[in-house]
C-alpha positions in Angstrom: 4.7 3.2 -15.9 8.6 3.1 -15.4 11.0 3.4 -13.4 14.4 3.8 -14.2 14.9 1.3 -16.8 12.3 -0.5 -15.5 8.7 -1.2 -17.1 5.7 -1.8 -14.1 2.6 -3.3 -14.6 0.1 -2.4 -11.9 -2.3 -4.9 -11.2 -5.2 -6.7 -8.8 -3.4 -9.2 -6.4 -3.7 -12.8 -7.2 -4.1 -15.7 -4.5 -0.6 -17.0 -5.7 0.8 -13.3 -4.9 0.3 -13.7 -1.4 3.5 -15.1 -0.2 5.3 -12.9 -2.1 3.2 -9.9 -0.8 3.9 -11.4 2.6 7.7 -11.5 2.2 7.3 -7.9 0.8 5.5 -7.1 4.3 8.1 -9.0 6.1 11.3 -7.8 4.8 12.1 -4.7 7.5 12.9 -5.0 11.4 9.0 -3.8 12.2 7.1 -6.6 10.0 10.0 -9.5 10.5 8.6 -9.4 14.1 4.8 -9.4 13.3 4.9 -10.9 9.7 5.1 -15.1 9.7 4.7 -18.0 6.8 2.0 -17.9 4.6 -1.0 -19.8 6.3 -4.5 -20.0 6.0 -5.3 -16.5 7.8 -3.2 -14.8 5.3 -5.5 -16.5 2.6 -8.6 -16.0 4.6 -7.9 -12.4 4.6 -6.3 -12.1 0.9 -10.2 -13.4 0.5 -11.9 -10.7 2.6 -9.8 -8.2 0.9 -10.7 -9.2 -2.8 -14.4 -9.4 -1.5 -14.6 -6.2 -0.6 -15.8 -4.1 -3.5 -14.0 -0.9 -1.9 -10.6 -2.2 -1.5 -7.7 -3.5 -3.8 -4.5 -5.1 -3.2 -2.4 -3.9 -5.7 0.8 -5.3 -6.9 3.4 -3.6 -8.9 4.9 -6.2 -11.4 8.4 -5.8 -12.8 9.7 -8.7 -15.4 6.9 -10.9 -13.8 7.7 -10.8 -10.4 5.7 -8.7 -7.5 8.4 -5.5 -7.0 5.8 -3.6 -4.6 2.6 -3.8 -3.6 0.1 -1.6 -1.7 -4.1 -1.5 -0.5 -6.2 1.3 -1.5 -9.5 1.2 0.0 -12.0 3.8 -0.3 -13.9 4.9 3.1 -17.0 6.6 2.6 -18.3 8.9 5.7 -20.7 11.7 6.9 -17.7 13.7 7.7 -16.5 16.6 5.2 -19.8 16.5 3.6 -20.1 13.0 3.3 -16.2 12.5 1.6 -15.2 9.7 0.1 -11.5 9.1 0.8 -9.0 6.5 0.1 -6.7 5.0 2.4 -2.9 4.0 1.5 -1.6 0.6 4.2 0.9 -2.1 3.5 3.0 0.0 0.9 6.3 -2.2 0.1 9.0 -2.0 -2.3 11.7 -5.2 -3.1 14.9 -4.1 -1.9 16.6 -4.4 -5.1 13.4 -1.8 -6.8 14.4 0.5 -4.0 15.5 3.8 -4.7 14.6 3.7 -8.6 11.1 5.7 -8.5 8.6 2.8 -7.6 7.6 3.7 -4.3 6.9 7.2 -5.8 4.9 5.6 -9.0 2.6 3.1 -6.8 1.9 6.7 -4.4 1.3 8.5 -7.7 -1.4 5.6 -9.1 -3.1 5.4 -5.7 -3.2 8.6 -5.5 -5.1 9.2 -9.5 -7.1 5.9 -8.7 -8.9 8.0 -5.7 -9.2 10.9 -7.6 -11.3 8.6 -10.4 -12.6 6.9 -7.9 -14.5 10.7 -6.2 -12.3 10.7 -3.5 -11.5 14.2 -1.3 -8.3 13.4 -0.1 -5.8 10.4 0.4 -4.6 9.3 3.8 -2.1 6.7 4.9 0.2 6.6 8.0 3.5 5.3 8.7 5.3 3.8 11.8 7.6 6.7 13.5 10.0 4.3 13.6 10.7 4.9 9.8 11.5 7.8 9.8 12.6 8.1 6.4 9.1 6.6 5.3 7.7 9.4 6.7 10.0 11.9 5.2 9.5 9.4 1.5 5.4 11.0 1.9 6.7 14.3 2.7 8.4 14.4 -0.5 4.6 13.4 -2.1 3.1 16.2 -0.1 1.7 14.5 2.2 1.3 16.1 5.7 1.6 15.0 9.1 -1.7 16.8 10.1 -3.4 14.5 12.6 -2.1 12.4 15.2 -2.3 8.8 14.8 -3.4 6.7 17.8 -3.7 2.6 18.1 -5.3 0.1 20.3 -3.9 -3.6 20.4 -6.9 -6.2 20.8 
């Protein structure tokens, strides 16, 4: 898949990906405050991830280094006659890949991974304060249809 004049391999994350993955998270004002070094609960949870046969970590590899990276995990449920649908978190882009297409490619092959994977539909949400993440969806045709609600524990 490319970008402009740039060739992407998407692919299962790798234990070694994590600190980049990690920088990826941390590299805007929301995740420099809640993102920190690579330490064992990273690790710990790159392992829960990879153990879960329903979720990926995905990275989007340009010249051999991690340009985005995104999960996709699939959510079964009774609701919607027992739909299957995939949820979109941690979607990052490098700064210097932004702007080319990626972000738009990585949506596009999470998006035709749940469709081979049965899914109904592809949800995701975004922080309102990116504003222009939200508007990036828009563009995808994604809608702002529910309300999003969060409880810190």
């Amino acid at each position: 898949m490319g970008t402009i004049g740039l060739v992407v391999t998407f692919r299962d994350a790798r234990r070694e990906d994590v600190p980049a993955i990690v920088a990826l998270l941390a590299d805007d004002v929301l995740g420099a405050g809640r993102e920190a070094a690579v330490d064992e609960a990273y690790l710990v949870a790159f392992e829960q991830v990879q153990a879960d046969p329903r979720s990926r970590l995905i990275v989007a590899e340009a010249s051999g280094q991690v340009a985005g990276t995104l999960q996709l995990s699939m959510l079964p449920g009774l609701s919607r006659h027992g739909m299957l649908r995939a949820q979109v978190e941690g979607v990052r882009v490098a700064a210097p890949h932004r702007g080319q297409g990626l972000g738009r490619a990585m949506i596009e092959w999470a998006t035709e991974q749940a469709r081979e994977h049965g899914c109904g539909l592809v949800q995701l949400t975004s922080d309102k304060r990116r504003p222009d993440a939200v508007r990036f969806y828009e563009s995808l045709g994604f809608t702002a249809s529910h309300e999003g609600l969060k409880l810190p524990l």
